[in-house]
C-alpha positions in Angstrom: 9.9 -38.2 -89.7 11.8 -36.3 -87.2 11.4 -32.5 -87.1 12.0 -29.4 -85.0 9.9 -26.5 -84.5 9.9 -23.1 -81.9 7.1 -22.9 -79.9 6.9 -20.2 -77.3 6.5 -21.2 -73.4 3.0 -20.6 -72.7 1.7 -22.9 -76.2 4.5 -25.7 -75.2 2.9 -25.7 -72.0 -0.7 -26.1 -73.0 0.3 -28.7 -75.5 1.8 -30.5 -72.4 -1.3 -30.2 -70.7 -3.8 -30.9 -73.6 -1.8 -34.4 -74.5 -1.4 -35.5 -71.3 -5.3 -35.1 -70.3 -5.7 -36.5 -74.0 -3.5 -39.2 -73.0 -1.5 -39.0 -75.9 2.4 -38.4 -76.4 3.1 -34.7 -77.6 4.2 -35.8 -81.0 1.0 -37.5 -81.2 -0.7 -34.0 -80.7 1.2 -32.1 -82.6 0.3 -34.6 -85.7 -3.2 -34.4 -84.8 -3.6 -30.6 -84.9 -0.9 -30.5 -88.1 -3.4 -32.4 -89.7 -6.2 -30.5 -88.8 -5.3 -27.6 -89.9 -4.2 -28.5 -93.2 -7.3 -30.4 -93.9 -9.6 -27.0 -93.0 -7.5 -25.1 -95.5 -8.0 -27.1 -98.0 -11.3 -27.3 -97.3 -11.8 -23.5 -97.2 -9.5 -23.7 -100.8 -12.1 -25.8 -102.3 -15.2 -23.7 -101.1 -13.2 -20.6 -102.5 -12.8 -22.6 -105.8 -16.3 -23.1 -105.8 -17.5 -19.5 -105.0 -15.6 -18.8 -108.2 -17.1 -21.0 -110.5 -20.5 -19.6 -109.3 -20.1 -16.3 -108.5 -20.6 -14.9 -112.2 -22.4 -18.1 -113.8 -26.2 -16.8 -114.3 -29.4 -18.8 -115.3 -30.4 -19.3 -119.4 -33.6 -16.3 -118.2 -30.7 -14.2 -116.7 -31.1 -14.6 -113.2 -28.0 -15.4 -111.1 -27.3 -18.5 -109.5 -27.5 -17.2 -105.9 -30.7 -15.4 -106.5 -32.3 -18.9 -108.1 -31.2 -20.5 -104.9 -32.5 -18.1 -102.5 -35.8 -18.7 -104.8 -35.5 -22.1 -104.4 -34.7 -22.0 -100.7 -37.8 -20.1 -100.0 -40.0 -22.2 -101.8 -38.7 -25.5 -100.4 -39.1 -23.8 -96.6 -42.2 -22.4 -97.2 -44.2 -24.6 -95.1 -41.9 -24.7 -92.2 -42.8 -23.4 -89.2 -40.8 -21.9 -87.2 
């Protein structure tokens, strides 16, 4: 699909120089950094989902669930050396 979009001079520029040294058409680029950039947000979307499942959840004895992982990070490291 065909589109337009604004770009000011000095990022149509780079993009000029970053596909051609990529080797790829601009389009191409453009794609490539659309996709990207949807696929981090929607990453950070799910990690933000997750926070909020976890973030008031708390263990049968009470404790939270990011104070039972600390407590389980620290005893799994506990041998490491460093």
């Amino acid at each position: 699909m065909k589109t337009a979009i604004s770009l000011s001079d000095a990022l149509y520029a780079a993009a000029e120089r970053t596909a051609k040294s990529m080797g790829i058409p601009r389009s191409q680029l453009f794609a490539k950094a659309l996709e990207e950039f949807i696929d981090h947000h929607r990453k950070e979307r799910i990690t933000a989902q997750l926070n909020d499942v976890y973030a008031d959840k708390a263990n049968p004895d009470g404790s939270s669930v990011s104070a039972t992982s600390l407590a389980s990070l620290r005893d799994f490291t506990s041998n490491d050396t460093w």
